[in-house]
C-alpha positions, 0 to 999 in steps of 0.5 A: 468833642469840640475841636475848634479853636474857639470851642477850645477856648470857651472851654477854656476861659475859666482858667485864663485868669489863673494863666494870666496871673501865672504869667504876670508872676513869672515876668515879676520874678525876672524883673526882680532878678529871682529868676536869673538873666543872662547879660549879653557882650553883644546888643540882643535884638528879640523878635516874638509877639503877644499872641500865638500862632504865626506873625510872620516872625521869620521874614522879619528876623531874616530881613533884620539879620540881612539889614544889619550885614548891610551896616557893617555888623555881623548878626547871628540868629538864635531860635529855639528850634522848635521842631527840631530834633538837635538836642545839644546845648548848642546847635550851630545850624549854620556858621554863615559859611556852612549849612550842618543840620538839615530840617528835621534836625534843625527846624524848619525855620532855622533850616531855612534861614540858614539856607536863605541868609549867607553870612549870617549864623543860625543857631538853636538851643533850649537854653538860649543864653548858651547859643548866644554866648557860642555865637559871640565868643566862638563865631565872632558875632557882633549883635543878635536876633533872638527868634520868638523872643519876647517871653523868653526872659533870661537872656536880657535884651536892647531892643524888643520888637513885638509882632502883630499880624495885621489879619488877626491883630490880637485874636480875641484878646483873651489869654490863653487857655481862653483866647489867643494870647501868650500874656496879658496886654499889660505884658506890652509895657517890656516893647520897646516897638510894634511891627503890623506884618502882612498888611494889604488893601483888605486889612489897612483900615482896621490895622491902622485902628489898631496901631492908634490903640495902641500908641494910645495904651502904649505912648512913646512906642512906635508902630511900624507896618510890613507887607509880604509880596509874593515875588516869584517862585523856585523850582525843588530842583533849581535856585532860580527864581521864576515868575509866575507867570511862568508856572503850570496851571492849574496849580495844587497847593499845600502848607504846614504853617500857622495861617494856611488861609493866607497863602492860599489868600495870596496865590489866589492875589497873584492870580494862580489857578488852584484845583485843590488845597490842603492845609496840615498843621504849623511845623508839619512833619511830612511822612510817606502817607502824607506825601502819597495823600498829597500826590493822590490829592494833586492827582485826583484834581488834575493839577499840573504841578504843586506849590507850597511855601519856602518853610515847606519845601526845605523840609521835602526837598529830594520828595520826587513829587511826580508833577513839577513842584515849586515854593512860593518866594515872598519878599519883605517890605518894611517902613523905612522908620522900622531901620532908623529906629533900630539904628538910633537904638544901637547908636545910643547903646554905643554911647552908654557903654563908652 
């Protein structure tokens, strides 16, 4: 049986026209207002993306929210939650003043940016209009950041930021179940933007290649580019960030995100010996067999401590790995043209509701 991604979508290809046709009468229906949406007292930012699997859509909510803080606004973040075992209408991860729902109930992405984002509410919801209305009418928030929100189309939005991941841009630009898209590229006509994350020296040129298309299919829609850059690293016991240089080697590490190659890719950049690797699955739940195989794993390879990533560990915190364990801290670079954008957008939302 083939269980590549690829195999998966050859198999799949005969039906992306039906998907896609699917897909183009659901966003039809909200724009004629058969479906209902939701209007917001408060400016709604969307963060999501064409293209499935992981664009680096946290880092950029959670620099966002942090930005935003920073103008004066207080921000409130809403995810689904995927992952999470909270099924309330509305579940207030964090208030910004308290954390109330740990990783398994929460998700491991809203988890962590409660953890990372003082001040800033994180809450989840299936029907997102409800945490949304909690967050401005009972947190006080004045703006928000809709999490993987480009197809959620009931809750209206100001400004829609779509992600592309400079490694894989847009796949095989076939639609889902043939190829990695969650709509036709004619879907791109709601963005009001573009983000490239993760750009390097290895995928700069094609990425720019990219970008030019498209501002080229796209016109008036500005592209924006980001990096990750790992910046240290934190122990499961202590929130000090140490460098890296300061961290055992070698080195066994492990993730459960949506593009394990590119941490691997980036522990390698910075210079950190591994004795193994294993990737698990986006969102990975972490059993007891899988921590002893971890740990056997590590073991076997003579590793003198472990390394995973932040959205991991929120997940194992208290796991008593035997070596010294410790998540990778990254930290987001933005254009400086992504901040006056989202400035001037809200500038005129202000002027057209006075």
């Amino acid at each position: 049986m083939p269980d590549s991604p690829q195999s998966l979508y050859l198999l799949g290809r005969p039906f992306s026209p039906l998907y896609s046709a699917a897909m183009k009468l659901r966003s039809s229906l909200y724009e004629r207002r058969f479906f209902r949406r939701y209007k917001m007292d408060a400016p709604v930012i969307s963060i999501g993306n064409l293209t499935m699997g992981g664009t680096g859509k946290t880092p950029i909510v959670s620099y966002l929210a942090t930005f935003l803080q920073n103008q004066g606004y207080k921000p409130a973040i809403i995810s689904r939650g995927y992952g999470g075992a909270a099924g309330n209408k509305v579940n207030v991860v964090s208030d910004g003043k308290e954390i109330f729902l740990d990783a398994k109930q929460a998700g491991d992405e809203p988890r962590l940016m409660a953890e990372s984002l003082p001040g800033i509410p994180v809450l989840t919801g299936i029907v997102r209009a409800l945490p949304c209305k909690h967050a401005i009418h009972t947190l006080g928030c004045d703006i928000l950041l809709l999490d993987d929100g480009f197809q959620h189309l009931a809750v209206e939005r100001d400004i829609n930021l779509v992600l592309f991941s400079a490694d894989s841009l847009a796949g095989n630009s076939r639609v889902f179940p043939g190829g990695d898209l969650r709509e036709p590229v004619t879907a791109l006509q709601r963005a009001d933007a573009f983000l490239l994350t993760g750009m390097t020296t290895m995928n700069k040129e094609r990425a720019e290649r990219f970008a030019a298309l498209l501002q080229d299919r796209f016109p008036h829609r500005p592209v924006f580019f980001s990096q990750y850059i790992a910046c240290g690293a934190i122990s499961e016991q202590g929130d000090e960030t140490l460098p890296l240089t300061a961290l055992p080697s070698p080195l066994y590490g492990f993730c459960g995100i949506a593009r394990p190659e590119a941490f691997r890719q980036t522990l390698a950049e910075r210079g950190l010996v591994l004795s193994g690797f294993t990737a698990l699955k986006d969102h990975q739940h972490y059993t007891p067999r899988i921590l002893q195989q971890l740990q056997k794993k590590a073991s076997d390879s003579e590793a003198k401590g472990i390394i995973t990533t932040a959205k991991d560990m929120v997940k194992l915190k208290n796991c008593n790995f035997p070596l010294p364990f410790y998540s990778l801290q990254m930290q987001t670079h933005v254009d400086d043209g992504l901040q006056s954008f989202i400035m001037e957008k809200l500038a005129m939302l202000t002027r057209t509701t006075r």
